[in-house]
C-alpha positions as CSV (number, residue, x, y, z in Angstrom):
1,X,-63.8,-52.6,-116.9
2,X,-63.7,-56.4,-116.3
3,X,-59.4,-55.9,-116.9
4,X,-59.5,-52.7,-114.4
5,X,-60.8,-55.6,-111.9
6,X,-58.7,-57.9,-112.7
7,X,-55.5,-55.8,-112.2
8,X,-57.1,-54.8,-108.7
9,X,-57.5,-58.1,-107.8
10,X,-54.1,-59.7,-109.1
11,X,-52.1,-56.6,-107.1
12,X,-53.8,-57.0,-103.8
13,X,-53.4,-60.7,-104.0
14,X,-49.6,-59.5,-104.8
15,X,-49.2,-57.3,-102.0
16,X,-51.1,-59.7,-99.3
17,X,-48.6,-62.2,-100.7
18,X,-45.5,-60.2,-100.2
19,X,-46.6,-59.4,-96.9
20,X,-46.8,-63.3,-95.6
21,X,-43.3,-63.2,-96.8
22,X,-42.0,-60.3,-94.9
23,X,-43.4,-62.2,-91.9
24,X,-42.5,-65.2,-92.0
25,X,-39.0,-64.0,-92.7
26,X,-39.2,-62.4,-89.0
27,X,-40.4,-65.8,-87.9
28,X,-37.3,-68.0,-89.5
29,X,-35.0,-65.3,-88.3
30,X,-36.0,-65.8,-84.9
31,X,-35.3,-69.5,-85.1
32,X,-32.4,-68.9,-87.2
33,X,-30.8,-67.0,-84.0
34,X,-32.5,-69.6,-81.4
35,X,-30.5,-72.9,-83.3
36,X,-27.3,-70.6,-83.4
37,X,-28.3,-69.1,-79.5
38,X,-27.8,-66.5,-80.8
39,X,-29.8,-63.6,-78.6
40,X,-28.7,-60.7,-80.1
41,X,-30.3,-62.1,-83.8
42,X,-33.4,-62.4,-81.6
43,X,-34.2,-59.6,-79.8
44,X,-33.7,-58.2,-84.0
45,X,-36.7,-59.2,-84.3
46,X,-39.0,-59.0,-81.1
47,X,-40.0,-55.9,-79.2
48,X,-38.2,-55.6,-76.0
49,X,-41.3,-55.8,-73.7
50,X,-42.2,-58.9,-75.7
51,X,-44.3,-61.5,-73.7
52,X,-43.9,-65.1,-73.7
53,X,-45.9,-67.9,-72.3
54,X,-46.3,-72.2,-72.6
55,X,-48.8,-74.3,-72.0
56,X,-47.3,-77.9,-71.1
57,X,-50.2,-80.5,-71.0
58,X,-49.9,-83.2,-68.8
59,X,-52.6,-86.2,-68.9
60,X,-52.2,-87.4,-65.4
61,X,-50.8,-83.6,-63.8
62,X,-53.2,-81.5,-66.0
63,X,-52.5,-78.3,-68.2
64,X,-49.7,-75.7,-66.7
65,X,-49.2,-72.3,-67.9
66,X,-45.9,-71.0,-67.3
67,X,-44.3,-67.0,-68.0
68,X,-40.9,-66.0,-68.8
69,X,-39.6,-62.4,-69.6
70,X,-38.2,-61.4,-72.4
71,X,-34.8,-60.7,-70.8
72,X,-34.9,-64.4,-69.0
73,X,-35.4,-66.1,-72.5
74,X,-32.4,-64.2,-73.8
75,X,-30.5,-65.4,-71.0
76,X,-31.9,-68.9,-71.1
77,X,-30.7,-68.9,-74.9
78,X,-27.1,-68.1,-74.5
79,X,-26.3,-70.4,-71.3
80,X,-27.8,-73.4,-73.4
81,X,-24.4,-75.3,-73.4
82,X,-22.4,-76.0,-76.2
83,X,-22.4,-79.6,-76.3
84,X,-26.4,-79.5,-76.2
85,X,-27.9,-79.8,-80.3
86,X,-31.2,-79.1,-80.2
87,X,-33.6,-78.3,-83.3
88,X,-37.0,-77.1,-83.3
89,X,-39.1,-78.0,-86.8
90,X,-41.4,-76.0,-88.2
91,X,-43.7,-78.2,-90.3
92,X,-46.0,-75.1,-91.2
93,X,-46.9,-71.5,-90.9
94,X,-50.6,-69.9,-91.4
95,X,-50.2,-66.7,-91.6
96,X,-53.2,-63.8,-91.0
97,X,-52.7,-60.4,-91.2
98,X,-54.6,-57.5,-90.5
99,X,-53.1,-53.9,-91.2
100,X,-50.0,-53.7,-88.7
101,X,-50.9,-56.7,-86.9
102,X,-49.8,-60.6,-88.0
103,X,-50.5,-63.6,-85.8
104,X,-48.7,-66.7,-86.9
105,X,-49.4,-70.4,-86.0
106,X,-46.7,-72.7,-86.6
107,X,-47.0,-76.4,-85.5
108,X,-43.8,-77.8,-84.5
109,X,-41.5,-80.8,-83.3
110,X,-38.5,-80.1,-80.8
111,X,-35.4,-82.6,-80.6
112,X,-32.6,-82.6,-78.3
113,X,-29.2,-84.3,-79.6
114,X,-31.4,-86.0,-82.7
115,X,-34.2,-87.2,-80.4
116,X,-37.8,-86.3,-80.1
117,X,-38.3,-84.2,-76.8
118,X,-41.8,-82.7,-77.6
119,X,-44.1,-81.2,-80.3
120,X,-46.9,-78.7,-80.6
121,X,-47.7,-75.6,-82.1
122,X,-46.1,-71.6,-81.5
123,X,-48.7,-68.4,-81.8
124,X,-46.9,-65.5,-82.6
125,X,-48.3,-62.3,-82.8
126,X,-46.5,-59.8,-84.3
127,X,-46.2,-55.8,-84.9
128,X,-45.2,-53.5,-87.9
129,X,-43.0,-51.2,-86.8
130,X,-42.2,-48.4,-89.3
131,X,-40.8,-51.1,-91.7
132,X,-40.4,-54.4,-90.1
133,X,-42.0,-56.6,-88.1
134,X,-41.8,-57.2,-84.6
135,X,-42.6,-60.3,-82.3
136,X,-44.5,-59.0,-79.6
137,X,-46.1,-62.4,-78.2
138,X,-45.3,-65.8,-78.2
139,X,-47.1,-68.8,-76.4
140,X,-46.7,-72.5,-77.4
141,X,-47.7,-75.7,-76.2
142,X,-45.8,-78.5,-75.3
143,X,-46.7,-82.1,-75.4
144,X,-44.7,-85.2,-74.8
């Protein structure tokens, strides 16, 4: 009996496991296509009515919340000019999932040509669809 539990336990650990993958691998393809601006790698992997939303937080103007459609982001990502690098780094994911639904926190730091612009942290919540999983919010914060 104790073995029967043991099995049960080591599988769903297994499974939970395999599904943290499976999502972050939809996260690290979206920034995969956002460092190449790349929108078609993008929209791969969010939902087309996906929402998006930042919070910038200002000491001395306060807290602004800001929306941008889906189709403006894509079109923000591909006029980013050539000459501009720009890296966003993910320094960790915390994954929960619940049945079809994931929410992912990932703190970050953003630099522009090598310098650091801003940091804070992305929420992603995601969908499974069929077999994959779909972006279907994002908000982040932004502080200088």
């Amino acid at each position: 009996m104790r073995v029967c539990i043991l099995i049960f336990f080591l599988l769903f650990a297994l499974t939970s496991f395999a599904q943290k993958q499976e999502v972050q691998k939809t996260i690290e393809l979206f920034f995969e296509g956002f460092h190449q601006k790349d929108s078609i790698k993008i929209k791969s992997v969010c939902l087309d009515k996906m929402i998006l939303q930042s919070i910038s937080e200002n000491a001395l103007k306060g807290n602004k919340l800001s929306e941008e459609t889906a189709k403006e982001f894509y079109k923000s990502i591909s006029s980013i000019p050539s000459t501009m690098k720009f890296h966003e780094k993910i320094l960790s994911y915390n994954i929960q999932i619940d049945g079809a639904m994931a929410h992912v926190w990932t703190p970050y730091e953003f630099y522009i040509n090598e310098k650091l612009s801003h940091s804070g942290v992305n929420a992603f919540t995601l969908f499974k669809e069929k077999d994959s999983w779909k972006i279907i919010y994002l908000i982040d914060t932004r502080r200088k």
